[in-house]
Structure formats: C-alpha cells, structure tokens
GUVOBA-266283 format. One line per 5 residues: number of its first residue (from 1); their letters; for each residue x, y, z of N, C-alpha, C. Coordinates in steps of 0.02 Angstrom, whole numbers, m for minus. Each point is the difference from the previous one (the first is absolute). Layout:
NUM = a = X:Y:Z:X:Y:Z:X:Y:Z  ...;
//
This chain:
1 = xxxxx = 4869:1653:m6532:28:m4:67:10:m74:19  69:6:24:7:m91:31:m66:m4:52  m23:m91:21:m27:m10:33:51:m20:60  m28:m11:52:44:m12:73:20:m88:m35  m58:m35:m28:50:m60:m8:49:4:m52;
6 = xxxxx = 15:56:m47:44:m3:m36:70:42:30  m14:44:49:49:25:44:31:m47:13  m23:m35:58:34:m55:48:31:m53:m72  m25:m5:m49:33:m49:m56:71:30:m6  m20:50:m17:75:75:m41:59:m25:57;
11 = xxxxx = m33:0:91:75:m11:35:37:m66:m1  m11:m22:m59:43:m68:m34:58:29:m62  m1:53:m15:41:35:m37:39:43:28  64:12:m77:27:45:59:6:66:3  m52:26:m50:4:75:17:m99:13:24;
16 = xxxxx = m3:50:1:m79:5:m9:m19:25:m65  m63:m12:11:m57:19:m64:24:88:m21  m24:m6:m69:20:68:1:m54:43:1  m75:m29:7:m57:38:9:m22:18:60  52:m13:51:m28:21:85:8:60:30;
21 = xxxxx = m15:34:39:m1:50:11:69:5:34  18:49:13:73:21:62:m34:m20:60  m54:m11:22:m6:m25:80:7:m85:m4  m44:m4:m73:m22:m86:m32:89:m14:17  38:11:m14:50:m14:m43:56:2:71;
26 = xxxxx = 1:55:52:22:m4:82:m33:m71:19  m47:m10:12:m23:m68:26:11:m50:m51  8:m7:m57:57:m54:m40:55:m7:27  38:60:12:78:m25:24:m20:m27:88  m40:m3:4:m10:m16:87:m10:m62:3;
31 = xxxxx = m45:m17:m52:m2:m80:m1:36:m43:m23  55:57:m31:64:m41:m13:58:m14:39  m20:24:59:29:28:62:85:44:m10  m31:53:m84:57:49:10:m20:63:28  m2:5:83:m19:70:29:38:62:m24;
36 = xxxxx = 72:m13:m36:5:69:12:m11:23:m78  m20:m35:m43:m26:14:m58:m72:42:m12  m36:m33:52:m78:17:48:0:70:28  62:2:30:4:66:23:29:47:m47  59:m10:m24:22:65:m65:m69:m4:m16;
41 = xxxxx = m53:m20:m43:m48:0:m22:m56:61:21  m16:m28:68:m39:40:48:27:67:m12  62:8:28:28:70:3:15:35:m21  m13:m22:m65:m34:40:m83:m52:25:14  m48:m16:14:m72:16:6:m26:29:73;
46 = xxxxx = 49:21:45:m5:18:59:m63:71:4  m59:m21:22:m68:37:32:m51:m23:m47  7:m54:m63:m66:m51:2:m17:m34:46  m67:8:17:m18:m52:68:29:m68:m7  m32:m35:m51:35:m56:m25:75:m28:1;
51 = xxxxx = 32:48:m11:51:m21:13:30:33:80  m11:39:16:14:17:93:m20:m55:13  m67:m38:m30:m19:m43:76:58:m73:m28  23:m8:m70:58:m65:m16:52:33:54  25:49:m13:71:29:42:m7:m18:64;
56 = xxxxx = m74:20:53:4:m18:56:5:m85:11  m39:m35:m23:20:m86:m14:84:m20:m20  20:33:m20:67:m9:m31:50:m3:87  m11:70:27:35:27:46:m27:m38:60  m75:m47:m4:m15:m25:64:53:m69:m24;
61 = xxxxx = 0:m34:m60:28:m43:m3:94:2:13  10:60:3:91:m17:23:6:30:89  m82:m9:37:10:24:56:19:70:10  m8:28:m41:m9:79:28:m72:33:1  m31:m36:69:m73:37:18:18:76:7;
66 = xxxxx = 27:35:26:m23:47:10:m14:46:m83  39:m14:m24:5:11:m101:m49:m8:m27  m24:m72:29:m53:m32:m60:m70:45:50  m6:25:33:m66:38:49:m7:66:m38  65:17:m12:m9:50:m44:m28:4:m55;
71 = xxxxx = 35:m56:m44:m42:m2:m81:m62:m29:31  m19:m32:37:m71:0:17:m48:51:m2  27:45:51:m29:61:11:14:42:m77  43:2:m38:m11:14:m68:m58:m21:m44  1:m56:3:m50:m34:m25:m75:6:30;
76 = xxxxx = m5:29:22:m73:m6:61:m5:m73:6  41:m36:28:m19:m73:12:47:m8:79  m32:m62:24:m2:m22:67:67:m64:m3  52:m14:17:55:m67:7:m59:m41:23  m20:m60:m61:m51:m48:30:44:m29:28;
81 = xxxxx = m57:m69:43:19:m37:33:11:m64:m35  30:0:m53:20:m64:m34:50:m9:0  35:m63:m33:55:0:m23:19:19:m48  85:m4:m23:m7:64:m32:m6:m32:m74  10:m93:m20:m45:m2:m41:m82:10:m38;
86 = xxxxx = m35:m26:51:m52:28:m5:m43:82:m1  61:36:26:m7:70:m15:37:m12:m87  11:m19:m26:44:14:m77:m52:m50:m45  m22:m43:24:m51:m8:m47:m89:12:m10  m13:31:61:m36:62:11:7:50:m56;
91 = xxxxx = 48:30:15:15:69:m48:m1:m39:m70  37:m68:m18:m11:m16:m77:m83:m19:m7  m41:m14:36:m69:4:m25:m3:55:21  m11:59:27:m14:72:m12:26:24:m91  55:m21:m2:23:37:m51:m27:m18:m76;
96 = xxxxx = m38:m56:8:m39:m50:m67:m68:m13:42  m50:69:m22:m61:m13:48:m45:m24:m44  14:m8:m58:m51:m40:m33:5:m81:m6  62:m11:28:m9:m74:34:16:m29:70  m19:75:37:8:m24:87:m30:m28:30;
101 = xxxx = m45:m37:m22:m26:m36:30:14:m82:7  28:m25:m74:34:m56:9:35:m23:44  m14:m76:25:57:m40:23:69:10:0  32:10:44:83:m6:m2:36:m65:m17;
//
C-alpha cells in the first residue's frame, strides 16, 4: 500500500498509481484539481460510504450544498466546518491510516 508521503509524491505525475483504491484514486484526480474525473469515479461506486462521503466534497466544492448534504447524509457524515481543502486532505489521511498521523 502507498504511504500518504508517496501519494502526495504520485500528484507530480500524470496519471495515478495503479495500486490505489477507486476512492485512493477519486482523491488523486482532486488533487489534481480534475473534479469531474473525481466524480465519474465516485459515481461508479455510488453507496460506498467512502466514496458518498468524496461525492458529497465534490458537490460542496462546485457549490451545490443542498447535493453535497445529501451525500453527507449518505455517508453518515456531517458538512465539516473546514475548508474545502482541508476537508480533502483529511479524507487523504483517512484513506492511508497507517500513515495518518504524519506531518502534512
């Protein structure tokens, strides 16, 4: 399994890793800032928590709250009160918990 510092390395390339998961791999194209790649992605996988709760981040990020409340509520998760970077690299240390604890 990639580590989070070899994630954040990978978004210097231009495709992703090919060992990441379909959620790993939604939050690759996010940090590449291709959303709608993020989203076809997601909406493959539509009723993994994991990915409901990328879809609702996706949908808070083009300003459609009432959308993204939904995949929230899909997700059993709450629209934090962050920004919506810091909500996206949140979820990339969620998604590599054996190195979430590291430094950003």
């Amino acid at each position: 399994m990639l580590s989070l510092t070899e994630f954040r390395s990978s978004l210097q390339t231009q495709t992703p890793p090919s060992n990441l998961s379909l959620s790993q791999t939604a939050l690759w194209w996010i940090g590449k800032k291709n959303w709608a790649e993020a989203h076809r992605l997601v909406q493959s996988a539509e009723g993994t928590r994991e990915c409901d709760r990328i879809h609702a981040l996706l949908h808070r990020q083009e300003g459609d709250l009432a959308n993204a409340r939904y995949w929230y509520a899909r997700a059993d998760a709450r629209m934090p009160d962050q920004t919506i970077i810091q909500e996206w690299e949140d979820l990339v240390r969620r998604a590599f918990p054996q190195t979430g604890t590291q430094p950003s």
